[in-house]
LOPA-680954 format. One line per 2 residues: their letters; for each residue x, y, z negated of N, C-alpha, C, O. Coordinates in steps of 0.02 Angstrom, whole numbers, plus 32768, in hexadecimal, padded with zeros to 4 digits. Each point is the difference from the previous one (the first is absolute). Layout:
N
a = X:Y:Z:X:Y:Z:X:Y:Z:X:Y:Z ~ ...
END
This chain:
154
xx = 6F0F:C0B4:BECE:8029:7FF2:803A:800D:7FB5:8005:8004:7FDC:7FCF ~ 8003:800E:8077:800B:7FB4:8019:803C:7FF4:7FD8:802B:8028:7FF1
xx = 7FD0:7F90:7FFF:804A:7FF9:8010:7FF1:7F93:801A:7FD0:7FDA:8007 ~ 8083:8023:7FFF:8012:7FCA:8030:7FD7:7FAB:7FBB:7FEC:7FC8:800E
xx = 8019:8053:7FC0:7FD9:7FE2:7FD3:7FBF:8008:7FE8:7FF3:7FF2:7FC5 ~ 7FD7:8028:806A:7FC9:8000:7FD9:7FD0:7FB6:8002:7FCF:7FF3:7FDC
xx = 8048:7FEB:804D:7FCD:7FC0:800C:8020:7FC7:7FC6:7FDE:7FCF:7FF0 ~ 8068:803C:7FF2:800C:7FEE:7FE0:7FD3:7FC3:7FD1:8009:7FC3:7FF9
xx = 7FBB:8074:7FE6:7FDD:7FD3:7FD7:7FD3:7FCB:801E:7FD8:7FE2:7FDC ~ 802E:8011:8064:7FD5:7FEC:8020:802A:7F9E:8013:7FDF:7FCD:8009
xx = 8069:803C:7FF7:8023:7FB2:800B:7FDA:7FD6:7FD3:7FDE:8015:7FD1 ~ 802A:7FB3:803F:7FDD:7FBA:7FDA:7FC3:7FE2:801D:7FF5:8005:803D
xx = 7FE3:7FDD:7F9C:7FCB:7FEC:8012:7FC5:8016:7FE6:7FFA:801E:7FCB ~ 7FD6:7FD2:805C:7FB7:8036:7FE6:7FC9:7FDB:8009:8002:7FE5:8038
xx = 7FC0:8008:7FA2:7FC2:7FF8:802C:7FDC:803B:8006:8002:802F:7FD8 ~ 7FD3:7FCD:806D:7FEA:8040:8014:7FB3:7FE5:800F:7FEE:7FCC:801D
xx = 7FEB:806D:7FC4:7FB4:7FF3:800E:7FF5:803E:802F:8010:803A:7FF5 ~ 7FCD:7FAB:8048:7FF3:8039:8044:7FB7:8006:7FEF:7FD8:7FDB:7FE4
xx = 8022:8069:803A:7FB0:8004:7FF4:800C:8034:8053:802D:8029:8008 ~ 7FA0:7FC4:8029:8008:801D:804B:7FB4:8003:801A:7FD4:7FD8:7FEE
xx = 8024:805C:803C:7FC9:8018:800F:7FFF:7FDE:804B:8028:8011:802B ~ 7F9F:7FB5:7FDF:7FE2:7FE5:8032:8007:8024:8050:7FFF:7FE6:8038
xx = 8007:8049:7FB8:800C:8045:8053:8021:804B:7FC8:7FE9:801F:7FD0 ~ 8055:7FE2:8056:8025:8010:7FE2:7FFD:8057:7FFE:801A:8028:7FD9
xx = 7FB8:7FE1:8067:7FF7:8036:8001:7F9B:8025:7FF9:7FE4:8036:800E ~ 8007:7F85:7FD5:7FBF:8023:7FF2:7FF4:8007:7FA7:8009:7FD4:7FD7
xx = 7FE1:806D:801E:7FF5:7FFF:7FA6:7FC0:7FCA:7FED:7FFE:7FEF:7FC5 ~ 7FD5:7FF7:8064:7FDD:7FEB:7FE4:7FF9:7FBE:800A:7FCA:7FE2:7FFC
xx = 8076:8002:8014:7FF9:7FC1:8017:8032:7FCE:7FAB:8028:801B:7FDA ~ 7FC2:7FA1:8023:8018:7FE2:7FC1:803D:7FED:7FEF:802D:8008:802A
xx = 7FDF:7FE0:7F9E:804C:7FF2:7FE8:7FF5:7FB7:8006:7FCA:7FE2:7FFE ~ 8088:7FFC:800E:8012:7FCD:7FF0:8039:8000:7FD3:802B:802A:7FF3
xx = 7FC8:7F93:7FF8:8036:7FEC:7FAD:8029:7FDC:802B:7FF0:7FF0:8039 ~ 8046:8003:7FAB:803B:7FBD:7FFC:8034:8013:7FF0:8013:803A:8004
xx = 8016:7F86:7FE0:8045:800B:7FDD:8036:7FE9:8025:7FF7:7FEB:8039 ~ 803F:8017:7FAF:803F:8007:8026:8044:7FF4:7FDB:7FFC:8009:7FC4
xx = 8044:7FE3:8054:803B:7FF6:7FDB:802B:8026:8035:8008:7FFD:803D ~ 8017:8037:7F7F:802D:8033:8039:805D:7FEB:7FEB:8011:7FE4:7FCD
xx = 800E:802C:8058:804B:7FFE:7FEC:8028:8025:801A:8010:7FF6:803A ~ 8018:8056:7F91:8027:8020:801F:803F:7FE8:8001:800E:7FC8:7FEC
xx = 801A:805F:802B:8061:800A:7FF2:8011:802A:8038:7FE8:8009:8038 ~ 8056:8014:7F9F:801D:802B:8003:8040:7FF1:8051:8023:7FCE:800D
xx = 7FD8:806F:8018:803C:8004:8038:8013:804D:7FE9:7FE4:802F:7FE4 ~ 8077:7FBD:8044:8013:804F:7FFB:8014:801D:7FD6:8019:8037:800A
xx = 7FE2:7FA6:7FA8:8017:8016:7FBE:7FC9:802D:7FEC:800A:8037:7FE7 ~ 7FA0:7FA3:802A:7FCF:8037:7FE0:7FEB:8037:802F:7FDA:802D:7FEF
xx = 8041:7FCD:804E:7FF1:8040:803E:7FD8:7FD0:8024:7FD2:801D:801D ~ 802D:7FB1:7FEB:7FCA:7FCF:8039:7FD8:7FCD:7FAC:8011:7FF8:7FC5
xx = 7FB8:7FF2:8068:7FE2:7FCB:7FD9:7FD3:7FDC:8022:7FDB:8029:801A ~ 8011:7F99:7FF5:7FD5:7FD3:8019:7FC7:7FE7:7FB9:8012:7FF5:7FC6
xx = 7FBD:8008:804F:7FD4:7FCD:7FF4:7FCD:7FCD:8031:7FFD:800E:803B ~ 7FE3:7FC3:7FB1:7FD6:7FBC:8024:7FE6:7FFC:7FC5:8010:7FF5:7FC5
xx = 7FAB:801D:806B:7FAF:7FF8:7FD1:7FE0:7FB2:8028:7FF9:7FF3:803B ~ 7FFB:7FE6:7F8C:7FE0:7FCC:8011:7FB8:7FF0:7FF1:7FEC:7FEE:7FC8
xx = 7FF2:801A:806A:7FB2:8007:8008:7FE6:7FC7:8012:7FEF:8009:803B ~ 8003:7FC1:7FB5:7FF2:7FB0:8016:7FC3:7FFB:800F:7FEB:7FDA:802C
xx = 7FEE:8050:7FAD:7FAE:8009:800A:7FEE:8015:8031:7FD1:7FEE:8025 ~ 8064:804E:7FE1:7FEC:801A:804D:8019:7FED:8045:7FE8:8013:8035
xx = 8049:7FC7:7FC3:801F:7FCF:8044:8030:8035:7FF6:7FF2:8005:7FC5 ~ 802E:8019:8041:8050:8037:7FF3:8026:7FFC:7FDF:7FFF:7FDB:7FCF
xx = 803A:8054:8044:803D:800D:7FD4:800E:8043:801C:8002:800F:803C ~ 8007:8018:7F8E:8018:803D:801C:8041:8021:7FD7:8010:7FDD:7FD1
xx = 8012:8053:8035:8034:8026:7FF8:8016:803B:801C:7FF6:8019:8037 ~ 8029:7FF8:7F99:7FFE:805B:8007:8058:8009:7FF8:800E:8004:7FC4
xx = 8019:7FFE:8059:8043:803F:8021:7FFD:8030:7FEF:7FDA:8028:801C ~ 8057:7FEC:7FA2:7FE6:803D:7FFF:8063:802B:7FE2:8024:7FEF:7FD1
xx = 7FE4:8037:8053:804C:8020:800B:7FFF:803C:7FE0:7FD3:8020:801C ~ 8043:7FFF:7FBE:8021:804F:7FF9:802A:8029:802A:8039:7FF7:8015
xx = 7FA3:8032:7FF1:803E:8046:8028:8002:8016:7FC5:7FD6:8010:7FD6 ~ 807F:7FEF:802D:801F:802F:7FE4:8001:8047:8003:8000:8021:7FCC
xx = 8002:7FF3:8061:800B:803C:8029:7FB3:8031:7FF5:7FFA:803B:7FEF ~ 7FD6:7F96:8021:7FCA:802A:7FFC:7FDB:7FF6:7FAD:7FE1:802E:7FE4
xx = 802C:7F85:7FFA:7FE8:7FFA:7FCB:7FCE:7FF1:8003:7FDE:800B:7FCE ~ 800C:7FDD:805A:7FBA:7FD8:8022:8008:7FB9:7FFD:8037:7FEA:800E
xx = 7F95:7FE9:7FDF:7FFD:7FC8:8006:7FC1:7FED:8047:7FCA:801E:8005 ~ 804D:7FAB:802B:7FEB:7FDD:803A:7FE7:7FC0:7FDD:8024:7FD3:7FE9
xx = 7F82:8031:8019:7FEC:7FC1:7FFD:7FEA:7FDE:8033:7FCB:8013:8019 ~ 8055:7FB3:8001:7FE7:7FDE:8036:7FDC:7FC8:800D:8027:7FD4:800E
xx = 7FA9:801C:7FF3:7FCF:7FBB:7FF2:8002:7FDB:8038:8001:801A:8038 ~ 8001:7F8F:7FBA:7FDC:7FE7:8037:7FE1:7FBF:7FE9:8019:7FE5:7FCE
xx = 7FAC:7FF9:8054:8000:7FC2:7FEE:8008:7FC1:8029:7FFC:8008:803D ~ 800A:7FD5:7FB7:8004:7FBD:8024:7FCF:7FEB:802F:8009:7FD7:802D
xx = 7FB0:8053:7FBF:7FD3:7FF4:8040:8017:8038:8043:7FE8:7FFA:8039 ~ 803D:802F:7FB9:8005:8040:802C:8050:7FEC:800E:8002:8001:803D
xx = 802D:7FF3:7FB3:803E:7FF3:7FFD:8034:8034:8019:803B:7FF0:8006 ~ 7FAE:804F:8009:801D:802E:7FFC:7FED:804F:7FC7:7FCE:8008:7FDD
xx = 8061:801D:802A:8018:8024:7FB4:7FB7:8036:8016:7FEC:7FF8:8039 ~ 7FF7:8030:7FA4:7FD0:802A:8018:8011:8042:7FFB:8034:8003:7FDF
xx = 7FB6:803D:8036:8030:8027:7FFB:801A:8014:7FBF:7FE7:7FDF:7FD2 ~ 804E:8059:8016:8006:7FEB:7FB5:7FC9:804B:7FE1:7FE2:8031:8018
xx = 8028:7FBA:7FBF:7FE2:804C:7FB9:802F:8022:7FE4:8020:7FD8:7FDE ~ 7FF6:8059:801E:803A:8027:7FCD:7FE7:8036:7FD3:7FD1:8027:7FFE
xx = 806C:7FC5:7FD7:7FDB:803C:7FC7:805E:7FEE:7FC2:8038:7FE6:8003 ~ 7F95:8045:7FC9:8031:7FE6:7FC5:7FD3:8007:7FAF:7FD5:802B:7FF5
xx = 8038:7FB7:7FEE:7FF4:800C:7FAB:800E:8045:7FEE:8037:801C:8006 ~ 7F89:8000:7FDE:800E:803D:7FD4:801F:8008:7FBE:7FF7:8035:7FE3
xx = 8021:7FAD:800B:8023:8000:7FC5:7FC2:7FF0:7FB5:800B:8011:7FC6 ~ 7FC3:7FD1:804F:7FC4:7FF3:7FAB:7FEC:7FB1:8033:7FC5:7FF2:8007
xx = 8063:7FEE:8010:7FE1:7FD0:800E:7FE0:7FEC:8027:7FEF:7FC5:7FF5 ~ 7FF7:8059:804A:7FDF:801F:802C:801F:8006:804E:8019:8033:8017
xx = 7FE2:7F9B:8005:801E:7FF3:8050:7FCA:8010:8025:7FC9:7FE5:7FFC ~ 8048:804F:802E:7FC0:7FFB:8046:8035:8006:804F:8038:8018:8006
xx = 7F9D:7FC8:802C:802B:7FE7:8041:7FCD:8004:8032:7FCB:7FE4:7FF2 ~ 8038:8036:803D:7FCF:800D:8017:802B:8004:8068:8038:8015:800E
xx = 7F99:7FD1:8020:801C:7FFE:8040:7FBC:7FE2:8034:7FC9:7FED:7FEC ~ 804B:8017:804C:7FCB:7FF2:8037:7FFE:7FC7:8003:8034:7FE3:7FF1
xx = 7F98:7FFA:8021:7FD8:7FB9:8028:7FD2:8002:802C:7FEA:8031:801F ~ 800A:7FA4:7FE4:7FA0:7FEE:8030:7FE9:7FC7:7FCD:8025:7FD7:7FE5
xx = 7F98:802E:8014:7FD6:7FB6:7FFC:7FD4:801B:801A:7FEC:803A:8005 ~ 7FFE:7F71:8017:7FCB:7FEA:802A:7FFB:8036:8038:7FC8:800F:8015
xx = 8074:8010:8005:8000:802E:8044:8004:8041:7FE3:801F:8029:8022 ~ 7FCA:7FEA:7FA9:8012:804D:7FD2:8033:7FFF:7FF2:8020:7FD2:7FE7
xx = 7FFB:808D:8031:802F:8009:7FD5:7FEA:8007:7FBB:7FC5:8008:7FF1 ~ 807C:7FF3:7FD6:7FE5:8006:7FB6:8042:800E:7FE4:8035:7FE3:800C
xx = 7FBF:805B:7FC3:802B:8010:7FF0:800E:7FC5:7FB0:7FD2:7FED:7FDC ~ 806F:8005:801D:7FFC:7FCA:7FAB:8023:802F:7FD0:8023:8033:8000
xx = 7FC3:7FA4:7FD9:8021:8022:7FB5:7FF8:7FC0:7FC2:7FD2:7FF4:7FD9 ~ 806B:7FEE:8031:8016:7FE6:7FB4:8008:8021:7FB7:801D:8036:7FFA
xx = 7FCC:7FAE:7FD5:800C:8016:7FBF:8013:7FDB:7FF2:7FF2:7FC9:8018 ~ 804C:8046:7FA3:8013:7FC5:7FD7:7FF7:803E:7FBA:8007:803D:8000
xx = 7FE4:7F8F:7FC3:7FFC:8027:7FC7:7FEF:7FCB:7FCE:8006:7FC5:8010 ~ 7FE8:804C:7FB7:7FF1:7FD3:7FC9:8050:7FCB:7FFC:8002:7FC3:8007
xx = 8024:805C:7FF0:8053:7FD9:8008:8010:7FF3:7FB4:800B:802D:7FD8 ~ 7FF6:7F9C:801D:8018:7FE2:7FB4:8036:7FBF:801C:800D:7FEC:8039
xx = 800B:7FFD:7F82:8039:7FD4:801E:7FDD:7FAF:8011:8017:7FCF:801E ~ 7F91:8041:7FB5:7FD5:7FC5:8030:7FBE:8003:8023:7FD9:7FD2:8009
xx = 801D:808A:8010:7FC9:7FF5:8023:801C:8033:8031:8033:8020:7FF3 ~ 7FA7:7FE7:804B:7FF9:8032:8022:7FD5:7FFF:8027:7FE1:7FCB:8006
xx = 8008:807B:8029:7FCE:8018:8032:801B:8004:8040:8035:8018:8012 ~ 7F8C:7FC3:801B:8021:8025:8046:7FB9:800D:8014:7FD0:7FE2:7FE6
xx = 802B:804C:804A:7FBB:7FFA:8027:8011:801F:8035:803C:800D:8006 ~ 7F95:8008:802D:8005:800B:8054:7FBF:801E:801A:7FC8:7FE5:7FFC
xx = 8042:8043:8016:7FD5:803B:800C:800A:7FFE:8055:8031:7FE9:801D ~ 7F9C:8033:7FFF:8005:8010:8050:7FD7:802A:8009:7FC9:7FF4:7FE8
xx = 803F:8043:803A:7FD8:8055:8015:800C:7FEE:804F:8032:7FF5:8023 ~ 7F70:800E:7FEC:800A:8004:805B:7FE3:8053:8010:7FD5:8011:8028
xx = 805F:8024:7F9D:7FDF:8048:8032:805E:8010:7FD9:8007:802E:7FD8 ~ 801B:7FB8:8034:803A:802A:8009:801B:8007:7FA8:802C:8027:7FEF
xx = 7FB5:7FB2:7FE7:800E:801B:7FBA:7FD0:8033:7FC8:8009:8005:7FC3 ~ 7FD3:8011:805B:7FC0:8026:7FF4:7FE2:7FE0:7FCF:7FFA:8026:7FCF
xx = 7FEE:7FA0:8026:7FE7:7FCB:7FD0:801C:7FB3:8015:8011:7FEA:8037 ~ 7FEC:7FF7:7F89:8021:7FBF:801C:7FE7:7FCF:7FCE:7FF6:8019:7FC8
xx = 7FFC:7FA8:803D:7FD7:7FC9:8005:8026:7FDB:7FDE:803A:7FFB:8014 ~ 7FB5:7FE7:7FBB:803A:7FBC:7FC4:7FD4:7FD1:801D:7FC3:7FFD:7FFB
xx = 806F:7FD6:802C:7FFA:7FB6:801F:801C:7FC9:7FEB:7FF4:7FC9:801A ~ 803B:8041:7FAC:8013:7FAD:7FE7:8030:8024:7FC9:802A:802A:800F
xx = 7FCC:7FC3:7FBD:8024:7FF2:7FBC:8023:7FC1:7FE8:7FD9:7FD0:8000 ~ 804E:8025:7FF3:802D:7FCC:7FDA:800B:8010:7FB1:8008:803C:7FF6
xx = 7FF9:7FAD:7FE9:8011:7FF3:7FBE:803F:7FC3:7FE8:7FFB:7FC4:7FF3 ~ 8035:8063:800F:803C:7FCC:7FE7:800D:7FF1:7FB1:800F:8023:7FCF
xx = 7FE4:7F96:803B:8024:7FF1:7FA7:803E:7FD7:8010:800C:7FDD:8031 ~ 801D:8034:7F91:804E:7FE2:8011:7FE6:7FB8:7FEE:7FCD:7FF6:7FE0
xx = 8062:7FCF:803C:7FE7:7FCA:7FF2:8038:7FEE:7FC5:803A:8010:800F ~ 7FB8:7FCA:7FA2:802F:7FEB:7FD0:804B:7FE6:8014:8027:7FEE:7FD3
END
């Protein structure tokens, strides 16, 4: 079960190695590398949290909003970046209790709808997982389009 602390391990600073698929929605299209400097903290007393991912390589900055309901026990992840400058729609979900966050909500790219799905996993107090999945038949099968790899920074 959620609770208002699960991103918890996630405050501080991180470098993050991205690994992202060239077309986000074709399997056979290539990966790109690059690294990154992330920085969380805490709103809300642990029920809200911000981070700003700094991507220099790639001309961006991005950041993720991300709030707890109480009520439902759901966590709202909301992304946006600095080239887009508005929030995109969000993903919800919650942690299963082994470590294991999935969030999942509607979009479009490139004019498709697409359904997303965040993972977070591999949670230590200096590494973690995220990756991002997108299904264009409704969830049926779904497509890993960009991985991150967080190390805590000393």
């Amino acid at each position: 079960m959620s609770t208002a602390h699960d991103f918890d391990f996630f405050f501080g600073d991180w470098d993050v190695a991205h690994r992202r698929r060239t077309d986000f929605l074709d399997a056979d299209s290539g990966w790109e590398e690059f690294g990154a400097a992330n920085r969380c903290w805490s709103l809300f007393d642990g029920a809200a949290n911000i981070d700003e991912m700094n991507c220099p390589t790639e001309g961006f900055k991005g950041l993720t909003l991300r709030l707890f309901d109480h009520a439902a026990g759901t966590w709202s992840l909301n992304w946006s970046s600095s080239r887009a400058g508005v929030l995109f729609p969000p993903v919800i979900g919650r942690f299963d209790g082994n470590g294991r966050g999935v969030f999942e909500g509607d979009d479009t790219h490139d004019g498709k709808h697409v359904r997303a799905r965040f993972v977070w996993s591999g949670i230590s107090e200096t590494t973690a997982h995220w990756e991002q999945f997108f299904s264009v038949d409704g969830g049926d099968t779904w497509l890993s389009n960009w991985t991150m790899a967080f190390t805590r920074r000393p």
